[in-house]
C-alpha positions in Angstrom: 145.2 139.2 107.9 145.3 138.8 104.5 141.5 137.6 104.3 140.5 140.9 105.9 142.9 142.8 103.2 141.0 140.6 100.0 137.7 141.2 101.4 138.3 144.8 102.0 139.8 145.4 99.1 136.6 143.5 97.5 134.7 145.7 99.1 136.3 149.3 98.6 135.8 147.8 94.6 131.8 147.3 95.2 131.0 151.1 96.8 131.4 152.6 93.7 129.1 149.7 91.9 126.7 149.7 94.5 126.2 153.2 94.6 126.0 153.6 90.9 123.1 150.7 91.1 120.8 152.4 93.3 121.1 156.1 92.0 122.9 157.1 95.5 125.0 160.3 94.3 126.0 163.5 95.5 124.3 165.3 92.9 120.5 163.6 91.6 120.3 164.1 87.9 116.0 165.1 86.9 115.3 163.0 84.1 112.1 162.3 82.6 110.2 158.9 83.0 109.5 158.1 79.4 112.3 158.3 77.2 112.0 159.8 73.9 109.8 157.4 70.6 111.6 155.1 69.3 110.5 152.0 67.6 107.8 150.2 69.6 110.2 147.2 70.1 114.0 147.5 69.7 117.0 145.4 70.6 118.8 146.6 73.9 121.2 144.6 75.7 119.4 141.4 74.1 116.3 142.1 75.2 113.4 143.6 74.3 112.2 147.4 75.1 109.3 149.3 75.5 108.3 152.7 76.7 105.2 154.1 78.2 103.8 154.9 74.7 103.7 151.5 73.5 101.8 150.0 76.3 99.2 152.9 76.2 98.6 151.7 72.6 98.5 148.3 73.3 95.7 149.1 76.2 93.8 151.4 73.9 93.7 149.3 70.9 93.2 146.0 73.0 91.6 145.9 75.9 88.4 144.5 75.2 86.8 146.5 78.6 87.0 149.8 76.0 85.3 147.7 73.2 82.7 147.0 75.6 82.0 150.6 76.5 82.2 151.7 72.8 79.5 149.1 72.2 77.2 150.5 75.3 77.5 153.6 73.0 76.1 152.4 70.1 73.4 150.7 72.0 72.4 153.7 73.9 72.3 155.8 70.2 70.0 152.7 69.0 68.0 153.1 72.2 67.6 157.0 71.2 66.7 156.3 67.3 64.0 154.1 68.2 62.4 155.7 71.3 61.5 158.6 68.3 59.7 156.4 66.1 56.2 156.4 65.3 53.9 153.5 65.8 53.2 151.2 62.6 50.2 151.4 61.4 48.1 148.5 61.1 46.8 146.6 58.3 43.0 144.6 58.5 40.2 142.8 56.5 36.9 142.4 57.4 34.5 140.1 55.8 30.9 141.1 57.0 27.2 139.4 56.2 28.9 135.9 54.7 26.1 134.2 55.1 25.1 130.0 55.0 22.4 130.6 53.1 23.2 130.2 49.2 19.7 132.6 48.8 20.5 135.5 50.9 24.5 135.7 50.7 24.8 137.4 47.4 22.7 139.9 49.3 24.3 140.7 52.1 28.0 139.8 51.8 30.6 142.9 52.3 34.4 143.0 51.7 36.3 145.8 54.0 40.1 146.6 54.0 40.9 149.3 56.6 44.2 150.9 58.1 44.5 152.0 61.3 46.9 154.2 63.1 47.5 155.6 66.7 48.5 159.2 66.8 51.0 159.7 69.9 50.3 163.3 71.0 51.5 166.0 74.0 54.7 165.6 72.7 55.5 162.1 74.6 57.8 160.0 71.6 60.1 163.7 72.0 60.5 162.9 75.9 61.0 159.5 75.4 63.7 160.3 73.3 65.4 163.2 76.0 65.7 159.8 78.4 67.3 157.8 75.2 69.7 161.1 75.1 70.5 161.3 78.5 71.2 157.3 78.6 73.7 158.0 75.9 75.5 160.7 78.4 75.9 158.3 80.9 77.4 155.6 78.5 80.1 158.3 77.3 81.0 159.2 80.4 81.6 155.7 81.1 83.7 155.1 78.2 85.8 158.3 79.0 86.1 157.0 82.4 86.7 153.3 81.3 89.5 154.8 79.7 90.7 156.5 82.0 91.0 153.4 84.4 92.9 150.9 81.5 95.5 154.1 80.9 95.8 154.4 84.7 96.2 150.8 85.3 99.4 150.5 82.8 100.9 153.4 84.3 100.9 152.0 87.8 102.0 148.9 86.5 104.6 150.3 84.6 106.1 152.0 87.7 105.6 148.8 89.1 107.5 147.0 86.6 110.6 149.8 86.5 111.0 149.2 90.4 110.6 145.2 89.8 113.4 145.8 87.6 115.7 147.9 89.4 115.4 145.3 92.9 116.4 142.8 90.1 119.4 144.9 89.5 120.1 145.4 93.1 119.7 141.8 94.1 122.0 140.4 91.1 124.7 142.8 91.8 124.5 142.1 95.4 124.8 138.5 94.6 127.9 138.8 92.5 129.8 140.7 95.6 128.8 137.8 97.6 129.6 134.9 95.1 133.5 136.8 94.8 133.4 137.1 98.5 132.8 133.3 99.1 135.3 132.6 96.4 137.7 134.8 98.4 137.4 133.1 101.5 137.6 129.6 100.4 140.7 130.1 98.8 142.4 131.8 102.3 140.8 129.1 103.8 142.5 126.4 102.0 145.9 128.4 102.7 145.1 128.3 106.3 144.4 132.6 106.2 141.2 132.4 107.6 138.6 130.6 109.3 135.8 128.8 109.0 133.5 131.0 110.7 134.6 133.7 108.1 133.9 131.1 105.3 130.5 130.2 107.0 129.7 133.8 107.0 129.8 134.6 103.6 128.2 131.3 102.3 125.1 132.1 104.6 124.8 136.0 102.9 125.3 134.8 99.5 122.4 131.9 99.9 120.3 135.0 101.3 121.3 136.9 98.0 120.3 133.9 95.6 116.7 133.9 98.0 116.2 137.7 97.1 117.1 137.2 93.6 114.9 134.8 92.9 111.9 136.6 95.0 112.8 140.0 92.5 112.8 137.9 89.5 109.5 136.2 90.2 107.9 139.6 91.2 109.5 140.9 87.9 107.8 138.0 85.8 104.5 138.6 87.6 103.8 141.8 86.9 104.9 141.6 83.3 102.4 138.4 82.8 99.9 141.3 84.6 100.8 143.7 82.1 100.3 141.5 79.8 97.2 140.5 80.5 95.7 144.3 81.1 97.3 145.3 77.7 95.7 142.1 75.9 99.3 141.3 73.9 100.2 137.9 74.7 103.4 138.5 73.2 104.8 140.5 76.0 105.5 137.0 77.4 106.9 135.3 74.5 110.0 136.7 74.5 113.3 134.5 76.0 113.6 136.8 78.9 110.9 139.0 80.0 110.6 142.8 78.3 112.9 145.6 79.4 111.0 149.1 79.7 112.4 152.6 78.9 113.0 155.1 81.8 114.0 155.3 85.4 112.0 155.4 88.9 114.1 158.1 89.9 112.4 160.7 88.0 111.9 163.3 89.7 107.9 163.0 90.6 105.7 166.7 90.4 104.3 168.5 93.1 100.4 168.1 93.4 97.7 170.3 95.3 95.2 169.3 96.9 92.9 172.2 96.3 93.8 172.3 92.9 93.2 168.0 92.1 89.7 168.7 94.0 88.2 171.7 91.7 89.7 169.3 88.7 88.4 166.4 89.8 84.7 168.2 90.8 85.0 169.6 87.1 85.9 166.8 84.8 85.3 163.5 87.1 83.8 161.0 84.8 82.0 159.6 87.5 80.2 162.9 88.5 79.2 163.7 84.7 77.6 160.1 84.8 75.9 161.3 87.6 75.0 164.3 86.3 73.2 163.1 83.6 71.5 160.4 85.8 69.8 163.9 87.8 68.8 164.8 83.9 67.4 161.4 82.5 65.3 161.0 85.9 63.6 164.3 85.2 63.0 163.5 81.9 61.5 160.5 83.2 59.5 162.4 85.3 58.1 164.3 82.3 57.2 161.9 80.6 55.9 159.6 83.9 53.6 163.4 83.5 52.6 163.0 80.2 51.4 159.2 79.8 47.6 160.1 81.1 47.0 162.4 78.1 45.0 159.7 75.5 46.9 158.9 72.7 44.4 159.1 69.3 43.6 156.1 66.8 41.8 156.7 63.4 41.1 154.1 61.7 39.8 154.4 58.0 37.7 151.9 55.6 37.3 150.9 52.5 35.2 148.0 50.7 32.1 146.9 48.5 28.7 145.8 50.3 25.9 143.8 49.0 23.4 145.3 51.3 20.2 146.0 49.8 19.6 149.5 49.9 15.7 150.2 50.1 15.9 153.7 49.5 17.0 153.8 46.1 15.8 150.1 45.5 19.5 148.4 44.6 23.3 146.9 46.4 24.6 149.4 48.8 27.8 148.8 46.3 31.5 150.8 47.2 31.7 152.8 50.6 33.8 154.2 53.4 34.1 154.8 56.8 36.4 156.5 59.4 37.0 155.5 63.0 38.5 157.7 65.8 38.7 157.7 69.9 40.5 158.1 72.7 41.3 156.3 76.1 39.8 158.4 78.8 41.9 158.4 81.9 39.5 158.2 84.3 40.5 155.2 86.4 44.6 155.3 85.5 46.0 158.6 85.5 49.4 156.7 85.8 49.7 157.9 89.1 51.8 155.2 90.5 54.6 155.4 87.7 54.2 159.5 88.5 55.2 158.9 92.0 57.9 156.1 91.4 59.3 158.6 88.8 60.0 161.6 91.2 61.2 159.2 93.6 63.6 157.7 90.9 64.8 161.6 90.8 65.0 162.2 94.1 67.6 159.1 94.3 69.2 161.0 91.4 70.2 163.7 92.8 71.4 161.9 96.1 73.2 159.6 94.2 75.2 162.5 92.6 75.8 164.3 95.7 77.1 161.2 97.4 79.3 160.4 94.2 80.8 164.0 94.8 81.7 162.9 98.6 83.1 159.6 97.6 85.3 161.5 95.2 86.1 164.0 98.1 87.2 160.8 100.3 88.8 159.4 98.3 90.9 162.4 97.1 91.7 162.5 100.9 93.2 159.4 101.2 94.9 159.0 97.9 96.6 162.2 98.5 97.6 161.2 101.7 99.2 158.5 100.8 100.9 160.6 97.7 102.2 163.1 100.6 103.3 160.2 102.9 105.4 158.3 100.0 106.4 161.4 98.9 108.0 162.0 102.1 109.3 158.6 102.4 111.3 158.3 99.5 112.9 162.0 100.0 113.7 160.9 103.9 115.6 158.0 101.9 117.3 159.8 99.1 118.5 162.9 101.3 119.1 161.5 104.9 119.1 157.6 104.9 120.8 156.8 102.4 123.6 158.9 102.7 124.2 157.6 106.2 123.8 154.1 105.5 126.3 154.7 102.7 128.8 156.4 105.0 128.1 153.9 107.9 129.1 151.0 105.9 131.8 153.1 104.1 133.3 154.2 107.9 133.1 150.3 108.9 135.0 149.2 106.0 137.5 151.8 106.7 138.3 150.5 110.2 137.8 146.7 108.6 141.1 148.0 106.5 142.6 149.0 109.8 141.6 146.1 111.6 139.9 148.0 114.1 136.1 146.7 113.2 135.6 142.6 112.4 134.4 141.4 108.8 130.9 140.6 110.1 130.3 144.3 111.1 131.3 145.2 107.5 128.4 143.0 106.3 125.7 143.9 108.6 126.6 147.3 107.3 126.0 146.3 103.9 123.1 144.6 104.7 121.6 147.6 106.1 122.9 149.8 102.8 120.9 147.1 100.3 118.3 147.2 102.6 117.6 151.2 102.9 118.3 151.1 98.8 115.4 148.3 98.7 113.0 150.5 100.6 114.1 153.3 98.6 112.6 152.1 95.3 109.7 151.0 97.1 108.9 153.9 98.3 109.5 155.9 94.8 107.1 153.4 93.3 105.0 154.0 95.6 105.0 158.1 94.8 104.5 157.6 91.0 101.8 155.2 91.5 100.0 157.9 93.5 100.5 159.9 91.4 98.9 158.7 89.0 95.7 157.7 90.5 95.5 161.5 91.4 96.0 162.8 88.1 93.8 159.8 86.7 90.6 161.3 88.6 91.1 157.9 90.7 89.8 155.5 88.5 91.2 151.8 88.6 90.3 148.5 87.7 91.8 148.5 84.2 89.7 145.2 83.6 86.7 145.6 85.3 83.7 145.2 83.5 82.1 149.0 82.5 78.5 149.1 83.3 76.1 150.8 80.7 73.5 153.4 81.0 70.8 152.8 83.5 67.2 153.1 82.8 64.6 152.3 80.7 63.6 152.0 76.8 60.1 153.7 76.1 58.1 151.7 73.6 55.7 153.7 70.6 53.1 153.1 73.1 54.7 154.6 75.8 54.8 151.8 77.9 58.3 151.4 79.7 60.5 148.1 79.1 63.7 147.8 81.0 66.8 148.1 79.2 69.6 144.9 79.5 72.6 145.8 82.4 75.8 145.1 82.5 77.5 144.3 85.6 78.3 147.4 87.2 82.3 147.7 88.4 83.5 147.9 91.8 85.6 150.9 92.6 
């Protein structure tokens, strides 16, 4: 009797802790998810903190994937400079009439220095450069869209890491009711008030509690060392206990449309700009694929002194000049093939972008499906399961007080309450992690490798040399 009076009285003690743990209350407070700036890292309740800010600026600053996109950038812009240039001009000597013969060489011996240059014409070095442009276009729109995915990975992460935080909260809470309950019942025990069942009873749900703590706690330190690692600070894992972060998983999470995320996402999609410019850089490939049969011109101009023996005026031929000029006709190689490769090139262009716009279409579908579905979830918990669960186990420890229920119905009902909490959080994370692939035009893969502008680098003779890839990402 009096061991079902301690625990009961243990347990009328916890409701109010448990409920206060989980965010279980008659009226749900709206509070934002990042808290207001502070300094980056402060002291709270001996441990470190950090808000959503901080970790953006850590990404931004440090993640060496937006390095790597910067740098396809400046390569593309180097690509365009040079594809503009002129050809050098070329530099020669020519010795003619050097003769063996010591009698005859003063005769006919001539030194020559001549320069020649090739003309590019029908505009080809500008269209060369419209490709350059276009290459650029793609390697912005992968840097705005590498971006996007290192911002989007440490928001989902960071909504990981407040609902790794909160089961720790849950689970160490949970595991001080059971420790006091064990406590409890050893002590009746000893005085002969109880039995050993009893005892057994709690010393099997506080080693269950000790299990989930220490599963919450290594989730906890796994995706901080992930956080880390995406955010490129080491130092995020050198403090004696792992960062706390700023703000609550209860906020309450916005309202999307699908109608309205697709025209957005249509509109300012990286992915579809990239594409976009691919349709453009193929038909300035085309053009120029068009213009490579039209000769290109050389001239080439000489100057020198000849010892020719001019008969006509009866002395040396002496100073004198010449100009060459010509033309490759395209009889044979109207560059017919690259012509055809080139509008096939474009055709696969503009494919390419229309199936990037249906990718983007199903994958809107399913991300906000999921978004609807864990938005449903988690307001299913916080309006009907919860409360029930909570006045289940509050009903069974009312009966426990009147001896009308036995102690191990009291804990299943708990159980179930930690439980329904536990898939409570998961499901909010869940919701915020949605959303934020939906806002984030769906990009993830916070580390994944960006891949540079596509094509080729035109030469000042017009000839095409592949440009160097990197490995494209997966999505």
């Amino acid at each position: 009797m009096k061991f079902k009076r301690a625990v009961a009285s243990l347990f009328a003690g916890a409701i109010a802790t448990i409920c206060a743990a989980t965010g279980v209350e008659a009226q749900h407070q709206d509070h934002t998810t990042q808290t207001q700036n502070t300094s980056n890292i402060t002291a709270a309740a001996g441990q470190a903190t950090l808000n959503l800010e901080d970790l953006e600026r850590m990404a931004l600053a440090n993640n060496p994937t937006l390095a790597q996109a910067e740098a396809a950038i400046r390569a593309a812009e180097g690509r365009r400079k040079q594809a503009g240039l002129w050809p050098n001009p070329i530099v020669g000597y020519e010795g003619d009439g050097i003769a063996v013969n010591d009698l005859v060489r003063d005769f006919r011996i001539g030194h020559y220095l001549w320069v020649e240059q090739s003309i590019v014409g029908f505009g080809k070095l500008g269209k060369s450069k419209r490709i350059a442009e276009q290459e650029k276009v793609q390697s912005i729109s992968e840097a705005e869209a590498q971006r996007l995915r290192a911002l989007n990975a440490v928001r989902m992460l960071y909504y990981e890491v407040l609902g790794a935080q909160t089961m720790v909260d849950l689970r160490k809470r949970l595991l001080n009711l059971t420790r006091e309950a064990v406590g409890i019942s050893e002590e009746l025990f000893n005085v002969g008030q109880a039995d050993r069942p009893d005892v057994l009873s709690t010393e099997v749900e506080s080693q269950r509690a000790e299990i989930d703590l220490m599963r919450a706690e290594n989730d906890l330190a796994r995706v901080w060392r992930v956080m880390a690692a995406v955010v490129n600070n080491p130092q995020l894992n050198a403090f004696p206990k792992p960062a706390r972060l700023a703000g609550s998983i209860e906020a309450e999470a916005p309202e999307l449309d699908q109608d309205d995320l697709l025209a957005a996402l249509m509109r300012e999609s990286p992915e579809i700009k990239a594409a976009m410019a691919g349709v453009a850089r193929a038909k300035a490939v085309v053009a120029r694929a068009k213009a490579e049969p039209r000769p290109d011109m050389f001239v080439r101009a000489w100057v020198g002194h000849s010892n020719d023996f001019a008969e006509f005026f009866g002395g040396v031929t002496g100073w004198e000049t010449r100009v060459e000029a010509g033309v490759r006709i395209p009889i044979f190689n109207r560059n017919q093939g690259n012509v055809a490769a080139a509008k096939a090139e474009l055709t696969s262009a503009e494919n390419e972008l229309q199936r990037v716009e249906l990718a983007l279409r199903a994958r809107l579908a399913d991300a906000f499906n999921n978004y609807v579905n864990s938005l449903g979830v988690a307001a299913r918990y916080h309006r009907e399961i919860l409360p029930r669960a909570q006045k289940a186990y509050e009903m069974y420890l009312s009966k426990f007080r009147q001896m009308a229920a036995a102690y191990p119905q009291a804990l299943i009902a708990q159980r179930t309450l930690f439980q329904a909490q536990t898939e409570y959080v998961t499901a909010l994370v869940d919701v915020w992690q949605n959303v934020v692939r939906l806002r984030g035009m769906l990009l993830m893969g916070g580390l994944d490798a960006p891949s540079s502008a596509p094509g080729a680098v035109l030469e000042n003779t017009g000839r095409a040399v592949s440009s160097p890839l990197l490995f494209p990402n997966d999505q």
